[in-house]
C-alpha positions in Angstrom: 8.9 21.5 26.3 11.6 20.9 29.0 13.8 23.7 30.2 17.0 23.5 29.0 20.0 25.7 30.6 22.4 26.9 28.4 25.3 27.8 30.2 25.8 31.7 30.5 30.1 31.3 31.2 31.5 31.7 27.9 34.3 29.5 29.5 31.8 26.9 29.5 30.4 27.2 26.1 33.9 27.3 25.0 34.7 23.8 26.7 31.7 22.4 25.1 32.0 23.5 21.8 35.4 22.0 22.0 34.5 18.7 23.5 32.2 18.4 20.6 34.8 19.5 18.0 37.0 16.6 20.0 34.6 13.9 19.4 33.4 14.6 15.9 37.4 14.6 15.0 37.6 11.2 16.9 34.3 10.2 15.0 35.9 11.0 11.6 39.4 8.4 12.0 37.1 5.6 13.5 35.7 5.5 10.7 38.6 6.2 8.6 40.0 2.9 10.3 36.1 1.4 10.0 36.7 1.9 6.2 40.2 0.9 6.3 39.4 -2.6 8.1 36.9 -3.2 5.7 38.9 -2.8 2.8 42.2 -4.7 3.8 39.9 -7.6 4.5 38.1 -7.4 1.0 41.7 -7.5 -0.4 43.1 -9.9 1.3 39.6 -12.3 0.7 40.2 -11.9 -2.6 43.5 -12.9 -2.9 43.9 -15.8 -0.8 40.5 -16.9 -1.2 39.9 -16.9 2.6 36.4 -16.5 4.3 35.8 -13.0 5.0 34.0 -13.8 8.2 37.2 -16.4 9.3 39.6 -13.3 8.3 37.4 -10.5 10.9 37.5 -13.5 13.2 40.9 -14.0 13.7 42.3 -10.7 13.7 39.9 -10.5 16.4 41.7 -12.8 18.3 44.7 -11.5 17.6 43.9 -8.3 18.3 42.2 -9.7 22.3 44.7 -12.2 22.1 41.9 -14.5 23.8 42.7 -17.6 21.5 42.6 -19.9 25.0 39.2 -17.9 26.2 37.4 -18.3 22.7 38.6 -22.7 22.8 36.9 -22.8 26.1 34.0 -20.9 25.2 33.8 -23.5 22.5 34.2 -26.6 24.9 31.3 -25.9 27.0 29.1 -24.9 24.3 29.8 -28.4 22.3 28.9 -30.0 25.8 26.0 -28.2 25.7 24.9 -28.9 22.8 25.8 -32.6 23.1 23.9 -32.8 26.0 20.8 -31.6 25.2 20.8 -32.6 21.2 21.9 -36.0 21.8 
């Protein structure tokens, strides 16, 4: 068994019980918004009979706003792929 030091400064046990209350908090709305996401795109799927994975894909563009990074990504893998499947 490794030693472990528990900090004797009840300062310091204080700041790490609260860092820990912090992040579980933080933990608890991410997925809040996880569940949130995942709903709003089941919706909206359903009702415009969209694609759920073309939905998550372009809000994740929106989102990065990396439209122009994800058409050049796609360029150079078509060449690739042209080049070595043709």
């Amino acid at each position: 068994m490794s030693n472990v030091i528990i900090p004797s400064s009840p300062a310091d046990v204080k700041r790490i019980k609260d860092c820990i209350i912090e992040i579980s908090n933080a933990m608890t709305l991410i997925q809040a918004q996880k569940d949130f996401i995942k709903e709003a795109v089941e919706l909206c799927c359903e009702d415009v009979e969209i694609d759920k994975k073309h939905l998550k894909k372009m809000s994740t563009i929106y989102h990065k706003q990396n439209l122009s990074e994800i058409l050049g990504e796609i360029e150079v893998v078509e060449a690739l792929y042209e080049g070595v499947m043709a």
